[in-house]
ZAMARGU-4260 file (C-alpha; in steps of 0.2 Angstrom, whole numbers, plus 5000, padded with zeros to 4 digits):
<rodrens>
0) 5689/5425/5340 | 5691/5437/5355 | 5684/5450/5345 | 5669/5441/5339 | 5664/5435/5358
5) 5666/5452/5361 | 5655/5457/5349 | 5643/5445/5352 | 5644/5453/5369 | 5638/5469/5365
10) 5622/5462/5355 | 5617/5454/5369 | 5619/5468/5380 | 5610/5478/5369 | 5596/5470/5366
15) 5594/5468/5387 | 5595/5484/5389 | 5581/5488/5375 | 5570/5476/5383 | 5575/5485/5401
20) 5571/5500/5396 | 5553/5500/5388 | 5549/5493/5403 | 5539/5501/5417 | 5531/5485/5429
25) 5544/5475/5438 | 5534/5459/5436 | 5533/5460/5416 | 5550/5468/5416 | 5559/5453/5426
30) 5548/5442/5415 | 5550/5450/5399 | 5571/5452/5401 | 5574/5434/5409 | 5565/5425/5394
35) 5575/5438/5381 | 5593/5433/5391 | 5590/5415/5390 | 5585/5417/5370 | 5601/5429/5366
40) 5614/5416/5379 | 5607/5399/5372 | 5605/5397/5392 | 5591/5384/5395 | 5580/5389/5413
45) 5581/5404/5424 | 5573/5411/5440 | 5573/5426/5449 | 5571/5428/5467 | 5566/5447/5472
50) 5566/5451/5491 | 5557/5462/5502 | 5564/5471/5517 | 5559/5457/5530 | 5569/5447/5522
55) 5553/5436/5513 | 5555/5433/5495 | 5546/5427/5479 | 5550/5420/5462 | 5545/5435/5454
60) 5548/5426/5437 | 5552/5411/5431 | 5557/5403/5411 | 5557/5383/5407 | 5558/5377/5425
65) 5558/5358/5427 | 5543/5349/5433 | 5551/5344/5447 | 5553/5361/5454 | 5533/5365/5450
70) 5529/5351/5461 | 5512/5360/5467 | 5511/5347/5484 | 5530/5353/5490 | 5533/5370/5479
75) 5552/5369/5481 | 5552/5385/5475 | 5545/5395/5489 | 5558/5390/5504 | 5572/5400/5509
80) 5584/5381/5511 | 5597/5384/5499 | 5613/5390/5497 | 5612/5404/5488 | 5597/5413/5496
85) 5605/5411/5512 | 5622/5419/5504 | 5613/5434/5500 | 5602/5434/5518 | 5619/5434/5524
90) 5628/5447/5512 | 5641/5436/5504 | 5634/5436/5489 | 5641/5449/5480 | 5648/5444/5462
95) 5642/5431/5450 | 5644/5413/5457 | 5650/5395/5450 | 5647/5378/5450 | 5631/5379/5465
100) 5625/5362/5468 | 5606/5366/5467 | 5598/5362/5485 | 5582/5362/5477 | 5586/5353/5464
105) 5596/5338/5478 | 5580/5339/5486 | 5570/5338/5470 | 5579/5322/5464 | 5580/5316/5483
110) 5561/5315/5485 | 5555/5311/5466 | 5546/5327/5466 | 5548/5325/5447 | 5560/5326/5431
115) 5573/5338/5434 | 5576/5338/5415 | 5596/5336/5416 | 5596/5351/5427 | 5608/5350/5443
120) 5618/5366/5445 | 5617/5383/5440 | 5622/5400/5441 | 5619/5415/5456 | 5620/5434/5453
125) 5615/5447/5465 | 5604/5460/5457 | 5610/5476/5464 | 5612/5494/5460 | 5625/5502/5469
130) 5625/5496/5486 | 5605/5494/5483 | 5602/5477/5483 | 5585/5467/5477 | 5586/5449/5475
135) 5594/5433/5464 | 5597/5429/5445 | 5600/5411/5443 | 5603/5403/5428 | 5604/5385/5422
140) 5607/5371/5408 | 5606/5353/5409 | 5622/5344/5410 | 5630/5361/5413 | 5642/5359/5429
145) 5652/5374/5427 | 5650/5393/5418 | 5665/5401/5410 | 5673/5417/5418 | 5667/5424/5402
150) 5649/5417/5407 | 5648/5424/5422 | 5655/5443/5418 | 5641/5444/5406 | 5625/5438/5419
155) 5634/5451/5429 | 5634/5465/5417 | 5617/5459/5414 | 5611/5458/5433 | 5618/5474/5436
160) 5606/5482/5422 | 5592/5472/5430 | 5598/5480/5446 | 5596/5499/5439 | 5580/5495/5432
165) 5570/5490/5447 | 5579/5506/5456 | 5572/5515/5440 | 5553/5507/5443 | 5554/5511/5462
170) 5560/5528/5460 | 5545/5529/5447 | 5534/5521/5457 | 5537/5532/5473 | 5539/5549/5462
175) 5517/5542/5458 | 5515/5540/5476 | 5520/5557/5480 | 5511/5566/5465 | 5495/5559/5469
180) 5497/5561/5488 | 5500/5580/5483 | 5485/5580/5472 | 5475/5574/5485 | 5479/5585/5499
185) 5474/5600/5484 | 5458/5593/5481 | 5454/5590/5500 | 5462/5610/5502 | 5448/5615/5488
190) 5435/5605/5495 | 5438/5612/5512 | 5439/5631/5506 | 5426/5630/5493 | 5413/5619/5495
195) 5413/5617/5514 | 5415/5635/5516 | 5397/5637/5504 | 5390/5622/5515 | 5392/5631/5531
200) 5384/5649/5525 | 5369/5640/5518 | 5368/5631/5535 | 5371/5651/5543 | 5356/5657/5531
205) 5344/5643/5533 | 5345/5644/5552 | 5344/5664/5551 | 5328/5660/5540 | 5320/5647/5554
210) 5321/5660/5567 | 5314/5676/5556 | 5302/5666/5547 | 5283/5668/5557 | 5276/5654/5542
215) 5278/5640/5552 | 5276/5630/5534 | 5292/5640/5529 | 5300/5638/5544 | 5299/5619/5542
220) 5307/5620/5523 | 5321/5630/5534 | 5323/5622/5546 | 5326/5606/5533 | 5336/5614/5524
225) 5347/5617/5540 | 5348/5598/5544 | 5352/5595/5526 | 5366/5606/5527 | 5373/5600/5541
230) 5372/5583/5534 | 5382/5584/5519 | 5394/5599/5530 | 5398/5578/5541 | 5400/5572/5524
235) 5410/5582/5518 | 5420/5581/5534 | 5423/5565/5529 | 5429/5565/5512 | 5443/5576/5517
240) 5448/5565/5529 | 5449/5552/5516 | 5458/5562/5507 | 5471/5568/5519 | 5470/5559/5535
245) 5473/5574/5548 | 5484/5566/5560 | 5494/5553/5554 | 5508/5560/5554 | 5509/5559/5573
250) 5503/5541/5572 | 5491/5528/5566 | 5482/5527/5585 | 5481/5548/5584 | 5473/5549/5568
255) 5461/5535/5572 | 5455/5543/5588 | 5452/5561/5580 | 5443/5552/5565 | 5430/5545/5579
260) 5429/5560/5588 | 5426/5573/5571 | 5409/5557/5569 | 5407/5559/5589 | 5413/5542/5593
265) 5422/5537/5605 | 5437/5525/5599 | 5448/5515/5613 | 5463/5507/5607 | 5477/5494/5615
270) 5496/5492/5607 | 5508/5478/5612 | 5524/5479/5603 | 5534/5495/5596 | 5538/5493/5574
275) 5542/5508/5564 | 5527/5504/5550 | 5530/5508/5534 | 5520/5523/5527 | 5511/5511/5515
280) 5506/5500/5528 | 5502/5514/5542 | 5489/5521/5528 | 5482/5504/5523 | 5477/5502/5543
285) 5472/5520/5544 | 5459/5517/5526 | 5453/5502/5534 | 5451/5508/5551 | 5442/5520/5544
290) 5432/5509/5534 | 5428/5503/5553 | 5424/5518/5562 | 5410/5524/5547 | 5401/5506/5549
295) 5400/5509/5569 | 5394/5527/5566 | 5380/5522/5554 | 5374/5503/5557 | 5382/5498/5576
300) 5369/5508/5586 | 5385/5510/5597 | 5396/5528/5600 | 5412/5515/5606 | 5425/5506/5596
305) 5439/5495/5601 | 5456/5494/5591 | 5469/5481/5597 | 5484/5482/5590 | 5499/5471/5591
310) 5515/5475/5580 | 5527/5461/5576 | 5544/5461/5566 | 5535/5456/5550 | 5516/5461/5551
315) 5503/5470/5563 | 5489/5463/5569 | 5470/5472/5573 | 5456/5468/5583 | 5441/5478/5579
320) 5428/5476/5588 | 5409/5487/5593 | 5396/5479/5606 | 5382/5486/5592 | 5369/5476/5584
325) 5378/5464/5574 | 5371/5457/5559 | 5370/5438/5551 | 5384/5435/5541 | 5389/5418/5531
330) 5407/5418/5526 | 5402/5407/5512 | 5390/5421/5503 | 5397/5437/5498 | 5403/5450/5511
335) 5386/5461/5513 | 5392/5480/5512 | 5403/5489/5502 | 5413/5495/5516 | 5417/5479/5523
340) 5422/5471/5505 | 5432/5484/5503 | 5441/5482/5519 | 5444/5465/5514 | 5450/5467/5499
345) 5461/5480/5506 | 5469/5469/5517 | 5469/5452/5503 | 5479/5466/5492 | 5494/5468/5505
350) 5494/5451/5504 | 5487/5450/5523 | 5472/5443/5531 | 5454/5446/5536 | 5437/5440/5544
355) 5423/5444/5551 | 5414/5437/5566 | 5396/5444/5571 | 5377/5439/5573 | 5362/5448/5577
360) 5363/5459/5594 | 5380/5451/5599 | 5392/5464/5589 | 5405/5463/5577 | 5423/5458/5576
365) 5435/5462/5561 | 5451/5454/5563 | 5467/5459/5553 | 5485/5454/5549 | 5495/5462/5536
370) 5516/5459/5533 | 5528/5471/5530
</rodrens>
């Protein structure tokens, strides 16, 4: 009989460790693994809570959950009241654990939220690799009060494979990161030895030409063709900026103010409150600061822009603002310009916020908060 369990261990484990490793997206990954463990365990519903590093966390996947804990008006899901996310906020959770009386759940039933289909206690395991951790298993069964030690060693062994795959993704994911910031930083190296290098002798030549020329029809196609130049020489200032933001390194505020000044602008900024930003987050504020700072150059009618930032534990906060022209803006119709959608959609996609408040001749303010 021991040798059959044991057996029957090892199918499982290798069919979660199959479905582990073809995976390369933690959300279809967490997704993909709970629903094979809860086919290959006979286990009925599972959860998994992932955390971030403030501490916030979401129900990154979820199989067969009762209605009662979908309730859309009170979404039991999303709080942090329960005992085993506060275990694991406060470290103790650190093996496989039986026999949790399910806050949510007590709550659930409490409140008539909804059927709980049977459901009243489950199982906790840490998901961890090495001293790495990253969030909560839980598994459940109705009329299930309490998981053999054989149980539990299993959704450990499992959780511990979770564990190394979402190191695995992350390492994949920051290894991306690195190869495309390296890729942009040789493109932006080319652009600037090639292309802005040909842009600046054919500014050298055209304003040779304007000088020598005594046609004053030819000197006017010079003369042109100067201005051109010089144009698209700005421009292409400006995509190498984009493409490796000279200054960040020495700060989000540095990089800002030598953006404004490369477009002649003059940018004033205020900070309240001292956070160490993730490099993510500091280059989100720096693309749509950016965005910001091109919109004043080209629509304001203003050489000044304000930034007011104020850093908090979990998120920063950003007051743009220029005394330019403004323009009519309904929140209810589509954002007008690219560059402004694109901030938004920026800041939406960090999860953060954004708006806009402006009207003819009385100047524009964008304000922003993103978490980290």
């Amino acid at each position: 009989m021991a040798e059959r369990n044991h057996l029957h261990e090892l199918t499982i484990m290798k069919q979660i460790s199959a479905t582990l490793n073809e995976g390369t997206e933690t959300p279809v990954v967490l997704n993909d693994v709970l629903s094979k463990l809860l086919e290959v365990t006979g286990f009925e519903t599972g959860w998994i809570f992932l955390f971030h590093e403030n501490d916030n966390f979401d129900m990154i996947a979820s199989r067969n959950l009762p209605p009662a804990l979908l309730n859309e008006k009170y979404k039991p899901m999303c709080g942090s009241n329960c005992w085993c996310v506060n275990r694991y906020m406060k470290g103790k959770l650190q093996n496989a654990t039986n026999i949790i009386e399910c806050q949510r759940l007590e709550d659930a039933i409490e409140n008539n939220w909804g059927d709980t289909l049977g459901l009243t206690h489950h199982a906790t395991v840490p998901l961890r690799s090495g001293e790495e951790r990253f969030g909560i298993l839980n598994v459940a069964s109705a009329g299930k009060e309490r998981f053999q030690c054989e149980e539990l060693a299993l959704l450990e062994a499992i959780a511990f494979q979770i564990g190394n795959t979402i190191k695995r993704i992350r390492l994949t994911e920051q290894a991306k990161e690195m190869a495309l910031l390296e890729e942009r930083n040789r493109l932006a190296q080319d652009l600037h030895d090639s292309v802005n290098q040909l842009l600046y002798s054919i500014n050298l030549m055209a304003k040779a030409g304007s000088a020598a020329e005594n046609n004053m029809e030819h000197t006017e196609v010079f003369r042109n063709i100067q201005s051109i130049t010089q144009y698209a020489q700005a421009e292409m200032k400006a995509l190498i900026w984009q493409l490796r933001p000279k200054g960040l390194e020495k700060g989000i505020i540095s990089a800002l103010i030598g953006y404004g000044e490369m477009l002649g602008l003059q940018v004033h900024t205020s900070v309240k409150g001292v956070v160490m930003l993730p490099a993510q987050i500091e280059e989100l504020l720096w693309r749509i600061g950016q965005e910001a700072i091109n919109n004043c150059q080209k629509h304001a009618g203003e050489r000044e822009i304000f930034f007011d930032f104020v850093f908090k534990p979990d998120h920063v906060e950003v007051v743009i603002k220029d005394n330019g022209c403004g323009f009519q803006y309904d929140p209810a119709i589509e954002i007008p310009t690219l560059g402004l959608a694109n901030m938004k959609n920026r800041a939406e996609g960090a999860c953060g916020h954004f708006s806009i408040h402006t009207s003819h001749g009385k100047g524009t303010t964008i304000s922003v908060s993103i978490p980290f």
